[in-house]
N, C-alpha and C positions, 0 to 999 in steps of 0.2 A: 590449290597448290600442294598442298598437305597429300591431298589425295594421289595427286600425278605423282609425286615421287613415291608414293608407297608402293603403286603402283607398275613404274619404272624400275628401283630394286627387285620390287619380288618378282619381273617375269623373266629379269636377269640373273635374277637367282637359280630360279626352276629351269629357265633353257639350260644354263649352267651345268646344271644337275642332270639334266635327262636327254636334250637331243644329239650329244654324242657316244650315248648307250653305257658310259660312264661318268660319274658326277669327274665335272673338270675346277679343281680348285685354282683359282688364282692368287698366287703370293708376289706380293710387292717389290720382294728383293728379287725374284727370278724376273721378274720383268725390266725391272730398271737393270741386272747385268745383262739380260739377252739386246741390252742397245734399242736400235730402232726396227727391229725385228723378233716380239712378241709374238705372232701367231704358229713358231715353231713349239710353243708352251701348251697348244691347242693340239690334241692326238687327231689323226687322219681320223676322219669320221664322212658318212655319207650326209647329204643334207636329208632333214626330214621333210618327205612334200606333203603340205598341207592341201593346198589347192593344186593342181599340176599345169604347169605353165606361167600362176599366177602368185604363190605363196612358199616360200623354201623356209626352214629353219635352220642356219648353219650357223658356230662358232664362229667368232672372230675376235683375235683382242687390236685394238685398234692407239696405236699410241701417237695418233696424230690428231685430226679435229675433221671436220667434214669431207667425208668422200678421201682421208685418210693423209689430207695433206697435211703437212707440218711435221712429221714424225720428228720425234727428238724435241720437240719444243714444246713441251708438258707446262712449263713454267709460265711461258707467254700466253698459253691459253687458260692455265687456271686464272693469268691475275686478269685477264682479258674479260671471262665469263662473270667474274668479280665486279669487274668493275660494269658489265650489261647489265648484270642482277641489281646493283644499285639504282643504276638507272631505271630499271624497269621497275623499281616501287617507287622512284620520288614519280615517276611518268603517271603510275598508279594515283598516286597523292593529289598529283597538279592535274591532269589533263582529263579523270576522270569523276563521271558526276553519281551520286549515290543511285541512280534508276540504272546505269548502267552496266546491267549485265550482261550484255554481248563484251562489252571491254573489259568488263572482271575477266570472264571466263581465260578470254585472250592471254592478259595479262599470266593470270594463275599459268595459266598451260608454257608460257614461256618461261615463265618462274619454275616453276617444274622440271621440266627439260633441262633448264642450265643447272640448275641445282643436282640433278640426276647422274647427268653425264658430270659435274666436279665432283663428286662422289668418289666416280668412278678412278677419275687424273687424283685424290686427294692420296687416295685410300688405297690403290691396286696400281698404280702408274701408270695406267692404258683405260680405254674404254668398252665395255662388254657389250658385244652387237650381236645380232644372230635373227634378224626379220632382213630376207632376202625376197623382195616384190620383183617381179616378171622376169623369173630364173627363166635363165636358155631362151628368152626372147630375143632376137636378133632384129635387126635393123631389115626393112623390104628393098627386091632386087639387089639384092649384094652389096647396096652401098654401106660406107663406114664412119666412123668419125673421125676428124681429124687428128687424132692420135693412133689412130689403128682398132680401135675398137669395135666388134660389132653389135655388142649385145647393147640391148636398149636400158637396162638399167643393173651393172655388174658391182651395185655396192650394198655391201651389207649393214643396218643400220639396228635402232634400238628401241622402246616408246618414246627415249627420253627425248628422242629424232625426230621421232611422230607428234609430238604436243610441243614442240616446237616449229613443224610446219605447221600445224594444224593455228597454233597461235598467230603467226605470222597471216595466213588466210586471212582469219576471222580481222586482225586489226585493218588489214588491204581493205575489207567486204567494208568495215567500219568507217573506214576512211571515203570510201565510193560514197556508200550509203547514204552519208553526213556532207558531202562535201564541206563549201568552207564555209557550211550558215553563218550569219551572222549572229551574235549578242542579243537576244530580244532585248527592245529599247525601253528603255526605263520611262513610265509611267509620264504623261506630261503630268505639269508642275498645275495646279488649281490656278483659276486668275486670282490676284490679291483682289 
């Protein structure tokens, strides 16, 4: 868990710093008076292609919660994240057994992620993204989504995003894997 967030800060540090060819600081008080629109705090920058078609690196500050809903509601999602992180160590506590490291891993990486991205809402008012997956891919034969959109995936996210699906997977796989065994059953009793 320790790791995911060292992690998750520092490459929000460094995108920070270098993929808009000027370090972009972010201050707390300009974000909470720019309202529900933060990304004008971000200077016009091109993205950087890492992979082309498949990898972008673009700013973004993000003062909502996934896929950027919620804007304006920083409050509801720190106490919200709060109150999953608890749960996700007593879950830790009760539902896991000391062999299991597939469900450590799980855990830690969600622990991670929420801890990362409240960091972010705690400390700077918004959430620092900048891993943009399958830039300018567009949906095939012209169809759209039902909002108007064509590109196949137009949201920009974080690690803290990434070890949070990635956690989520691993518990699903965990869940398949295990189905609902039962209890090994306790020993029969000796005859008297």
């Amino acid at each position: 868990m320790l790791l995911g967030i060292a992690v998750d800060l520092a490459t929000k540090e460094v995108a920070f710093r270098y993929v808009a060819g000027v370090p972009v600081g972010v201050d707390r008080q300009e974000v909470l008076a720019s309202g529900r629109n933060p990304g004008n705090l971000v200077p016009f920058h091109q993205p950087v292609v890492v992979i082309p078609k498949v990898l972008d690196f673009t700013l973004v500050l993000n003062p909502g919660a996934v896929f950027g809903i919620g804007a304006g509601k920083r409050w509801f999602f720190m106490i919200f994240t709060g109150g999953a992180l608890i749960f996700g160590v007593l879950l830790f506590g009760a539902w896991t057994r000391p062999d299991e490291r597939l469900s450590h891993v799980a855990l830690g990486l969600l622990l991670a992620g929420g801890l990362g991205n409240l960091y972010d809402r705690m400390f700077l008012a918004c959430v620092r993204d900048f891993i943009h997956p399958l830039p300018d891919v567009h949906l095939p034969f012209g169809w759209a989504f039902p909002w108007g959109g064509t590109e196949v995936w137009p949201y920009v996210s974080n690690a803290a995003d990434l070890f949070l699906i990635i956690g989520i997977l691993l518990l699903v796989y965990r869940s398949i894997r295990t189905g609902h065994r039962a209890e090994p059953a306790s020993p029969a009793r000796p005859p008297k």
